[in-house]
N, C-alpha and C positions, 0 to 999 in steps of 0.2 A: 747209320751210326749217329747217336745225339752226340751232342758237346754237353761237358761237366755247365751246369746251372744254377748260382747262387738261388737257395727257396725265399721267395718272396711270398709269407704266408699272407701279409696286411693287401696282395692284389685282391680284387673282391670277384674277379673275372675266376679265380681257380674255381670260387662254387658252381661256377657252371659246367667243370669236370666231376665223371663219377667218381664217389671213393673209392671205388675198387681199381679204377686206373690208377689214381694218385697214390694208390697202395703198392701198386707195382712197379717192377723195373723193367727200361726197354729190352730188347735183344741184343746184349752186346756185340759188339766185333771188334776182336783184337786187332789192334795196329802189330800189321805183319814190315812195314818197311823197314831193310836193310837186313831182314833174317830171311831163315831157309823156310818157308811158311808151309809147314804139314801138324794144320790145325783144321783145317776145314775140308777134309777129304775130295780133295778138287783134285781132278786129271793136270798131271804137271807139265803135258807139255804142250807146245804151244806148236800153230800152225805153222808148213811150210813156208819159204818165202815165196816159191809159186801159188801154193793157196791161196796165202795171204794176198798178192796181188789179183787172181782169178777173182776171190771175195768182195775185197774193195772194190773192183770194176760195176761186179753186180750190186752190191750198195749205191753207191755214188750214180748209180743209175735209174735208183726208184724215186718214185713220186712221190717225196715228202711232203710237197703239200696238200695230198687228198690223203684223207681220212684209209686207213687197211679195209680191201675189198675182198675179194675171190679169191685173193692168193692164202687166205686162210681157210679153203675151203682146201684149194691147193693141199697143202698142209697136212689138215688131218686125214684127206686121202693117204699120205705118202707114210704119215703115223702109221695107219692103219695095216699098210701092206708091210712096210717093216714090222709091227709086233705081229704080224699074222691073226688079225682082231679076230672072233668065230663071228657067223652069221648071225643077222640078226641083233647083231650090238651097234653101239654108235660110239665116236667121243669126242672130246670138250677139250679145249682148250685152256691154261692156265697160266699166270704170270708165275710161272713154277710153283714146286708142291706145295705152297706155303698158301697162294691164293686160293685154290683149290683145296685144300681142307677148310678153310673160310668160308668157300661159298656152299660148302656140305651142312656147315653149322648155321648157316641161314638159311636155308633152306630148311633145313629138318626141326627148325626152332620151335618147337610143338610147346603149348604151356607143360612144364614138368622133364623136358626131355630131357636126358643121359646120353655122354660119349664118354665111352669105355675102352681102354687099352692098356697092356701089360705096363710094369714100369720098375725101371727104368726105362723110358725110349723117348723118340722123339719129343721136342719139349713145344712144338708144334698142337698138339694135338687136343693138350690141357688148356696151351694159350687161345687157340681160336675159339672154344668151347667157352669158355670162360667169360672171354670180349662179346659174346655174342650172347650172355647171361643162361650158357646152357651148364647142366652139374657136371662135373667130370670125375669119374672113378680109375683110378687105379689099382689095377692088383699088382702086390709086388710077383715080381720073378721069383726062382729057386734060391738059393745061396751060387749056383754054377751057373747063374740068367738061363735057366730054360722056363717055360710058361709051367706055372703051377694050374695043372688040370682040374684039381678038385674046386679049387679059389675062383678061376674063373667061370667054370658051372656052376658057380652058385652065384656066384656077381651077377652071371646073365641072369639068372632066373630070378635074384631077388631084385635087380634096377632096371629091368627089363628095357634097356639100351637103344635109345635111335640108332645109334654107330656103333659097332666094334672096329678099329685099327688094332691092322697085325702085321709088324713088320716083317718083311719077308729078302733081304735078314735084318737084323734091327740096329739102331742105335741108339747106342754108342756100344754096346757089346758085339757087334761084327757078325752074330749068329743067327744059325738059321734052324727056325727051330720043328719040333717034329711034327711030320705032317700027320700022325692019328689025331694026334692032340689036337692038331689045328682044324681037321674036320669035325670035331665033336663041337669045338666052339662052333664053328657054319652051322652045323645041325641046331643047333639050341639056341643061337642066334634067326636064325630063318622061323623054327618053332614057334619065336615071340614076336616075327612080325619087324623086325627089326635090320639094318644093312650091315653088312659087312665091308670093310675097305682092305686091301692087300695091299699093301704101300711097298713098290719094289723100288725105289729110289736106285739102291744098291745091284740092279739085275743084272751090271755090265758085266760083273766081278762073283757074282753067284755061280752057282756048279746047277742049278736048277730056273724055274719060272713057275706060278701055281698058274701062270696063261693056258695049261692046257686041260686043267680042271675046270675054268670058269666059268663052259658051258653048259655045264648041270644047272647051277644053280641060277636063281631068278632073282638071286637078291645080294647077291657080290659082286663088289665095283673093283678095280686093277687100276691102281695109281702109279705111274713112272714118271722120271724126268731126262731132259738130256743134259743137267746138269754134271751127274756124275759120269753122263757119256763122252762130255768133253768140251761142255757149253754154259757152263757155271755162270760163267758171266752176259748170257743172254735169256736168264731166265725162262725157260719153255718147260712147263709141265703137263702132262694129260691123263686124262680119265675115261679109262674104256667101261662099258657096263651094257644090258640090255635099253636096247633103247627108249623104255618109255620110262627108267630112271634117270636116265642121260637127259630126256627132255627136258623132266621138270629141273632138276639142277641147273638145267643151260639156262632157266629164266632168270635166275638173279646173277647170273653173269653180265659185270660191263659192259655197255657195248666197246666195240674196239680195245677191248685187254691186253692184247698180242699187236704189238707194232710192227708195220712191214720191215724194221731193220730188225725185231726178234724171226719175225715169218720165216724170213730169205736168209737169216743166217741158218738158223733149223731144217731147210729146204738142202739148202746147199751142204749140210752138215752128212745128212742122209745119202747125199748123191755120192758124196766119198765115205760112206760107212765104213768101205774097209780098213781106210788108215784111221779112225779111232777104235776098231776092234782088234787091230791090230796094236795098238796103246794099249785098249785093254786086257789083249794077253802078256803084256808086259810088265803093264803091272801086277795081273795074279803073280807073276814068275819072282817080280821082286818080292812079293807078298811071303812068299814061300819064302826064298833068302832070308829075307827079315826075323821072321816068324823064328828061325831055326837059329839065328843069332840071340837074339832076345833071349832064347828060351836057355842060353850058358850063362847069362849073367846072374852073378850069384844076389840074394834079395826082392828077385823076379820073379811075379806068378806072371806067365801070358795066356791068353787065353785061345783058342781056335778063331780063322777071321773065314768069311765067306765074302768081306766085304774090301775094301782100297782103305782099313783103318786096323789097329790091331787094339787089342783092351791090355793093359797090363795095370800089376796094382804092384806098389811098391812096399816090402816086405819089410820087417826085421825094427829095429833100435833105431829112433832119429835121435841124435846127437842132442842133448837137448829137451828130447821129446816133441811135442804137437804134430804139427801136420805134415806127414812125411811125404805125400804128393805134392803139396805145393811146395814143399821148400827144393823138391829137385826139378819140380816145374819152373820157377825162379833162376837156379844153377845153369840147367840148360836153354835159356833164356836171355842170360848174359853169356853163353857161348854158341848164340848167334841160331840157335834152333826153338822154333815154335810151336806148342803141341798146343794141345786141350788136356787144361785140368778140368777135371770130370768129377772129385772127389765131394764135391758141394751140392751135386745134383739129386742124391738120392741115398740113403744109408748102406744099398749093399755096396753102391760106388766108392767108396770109403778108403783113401790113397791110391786110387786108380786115376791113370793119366790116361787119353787115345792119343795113337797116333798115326797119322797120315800115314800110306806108303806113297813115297815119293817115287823120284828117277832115282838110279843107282849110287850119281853123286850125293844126291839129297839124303840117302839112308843110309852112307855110311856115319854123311857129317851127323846125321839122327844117333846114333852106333856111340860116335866117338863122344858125344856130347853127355851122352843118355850113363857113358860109363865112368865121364868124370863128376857125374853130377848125384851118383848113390850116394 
């Protein structure tokens, strides 16, 4: 997160930034302290106090002074046999998914090249492409966020795409979209010579995985994190694919990316799987709750979630007029709950807010907030 920065246009140092940085804004992050914080789709709850001291033991025990060795080989062995990788594949390690769509865009940085993906969705995908001076296409969605199939058959065929990303489910709409559609893109994507990325970010909270298709093809990659597994804040992301795409990608990988306090907490994350999947049947169940709540309030469209976030746009007469998402994003905001306003992001998003599924307490105060703030 930056700090607010008087422009000092008379420095003579800014010319040595591109204009196209200086044209943009960083990635914000809202100041969540002293609210209920269901804006950034994180797993809410936090480790045992036995965990917590089992963890700390194993931290406070490694070699911070030498450089990450083996134990990140450690690692993605252990990746591996949790996502049930197919033979044949290899994968990479990432400072979460964020570095790894980065190190795709330099890698693939061909003169002329294209990354192409649905949109609204991740805002990842246009930024790395972009920093990296690659073109980025987006096709919009339906009016209902599902993949317009005509749009994108012909996006591939007429920019003939280094990357497609396809959220599998997406965001900030929650959804998971249909898999003919999505294999006609692979088809026509592969056709041109061109990769595919699956970005399952959201797979804890999905009713599906496309990991059991990926060994057809020879030119889809399978991006996840353990972010939204329950490790948000130790950044760990990876990239499964056949292995001699995996190679080349691993060459413009940092060395030492993944610090052994990310390794070991990821290691040790996996050994107790069961108590974050057992989180994560908690939260589909609150999901559902929520979902069926939402959906009485009068001014409410919500929409289907597959994901730990729900999409709703807010309906009807703003008192006033303008912007009827933010002004109830504001409302519930000073009554102590913080979401994402979404409505700036993309035209069909237009008075749409997300919102986290939190703990139980978390969504009613979500409820109670959300109902005095229409």
């Amino acid at each position: 997160m930056t700090s607010p920065v008087s422009v000092d246009a008379s420095n003579p140092a800014l010319q040595r930034f591109r204009a196209d940085v200086k044209s943009m804004h960083a990635y914000a992050v809202q100041d969540a302290r002293g609210m209920v914080k269901l804006d950034a789709m994180e797993n809410p709850f936090s480790l045992s106090p036995a965990l917590q001291g089992e963890l700390g033991a194993r931290l406070g025990a490694l070699a911070i002074n030498r450089y990450p060795g083996a134990r990140g080989v450690d690692l993605q062995c252990a990746l591996a046999a949790h996502a049930c990788m197919p033979e044949g594949f290899a994968l990479m390690l990432g400072n979460g998914s964020d570095e790894l769509i980065s190190l795709l865009a330099l890698a693939c940085d061909l003169p002329g090249a294209t990354v192409l993906a649905p949109v609204p969705g991740f805002v990842m995908y246009a930024m790395s492409a972009q920093l990296q001076g690659l073109r980025f296409v987006g096709v919009p969605l339906t009016a209902d966020f599902e993949l317009d199939e005509v749009a994108m058959l012909e996006a591939i065929a007429r920019e003939k795409p280094a990357i497609v990303y396809i959220a599998y489910p997406n965001n900030p709409t929650a959804n998971l979209w249909d898999d003919g559609i999505i294999e006609k893109i692979i088809e026509a994507q592969g056709a041109g010579g061109g990769l595919v990325v699956m970005d399952e970010a959201y797979q804890p909270f999905a009713g599906k995985s496309y990991l059991d298709r990926i060994a057809k093809h020879r030119h889809v990659l399978l991006m996840r994190t353990l972010s939204k597994f329950g490790l948000a804040g130790v950044r760990l992301g990876y990239l499964m694919g056949p292995a001699a795409l995996i190679a080349e990608i691993d060459k413009v990988r940092p060395p030492y990316n993944i610090s052994v306090l990310n390794c070991e907490c990821a290691l040790f994350a996996l050994e107790h799987a069961k108590v974050f999947e057992a989180q994560a049947a908690t939260i589909r169940a609150e999901r559902t709750k929520l979902l069926a709540a939402l959906a009485t309030l009068p001014g409410v469209t919500v929409w289907p979630s597959d994901a730990n976030m729900i999409l709703v746009r807010i309906d009807g007469a703003e008192q006033g007029g303008g912007d009827r998402a933010g002004k109830t994003f504001d409302r519930m905001k000073a009554h102590g709950v913080l979401v994402k306003n979404v409505s700036k992001m993309h035209p069909l998003l237009a008075n749409c807010l997300r919102l986290t599924v939190g703990t139980a307490d978390e969504n009613a105060q979500m409820l109670v907030a959300i109902r005095k703030s229409l």
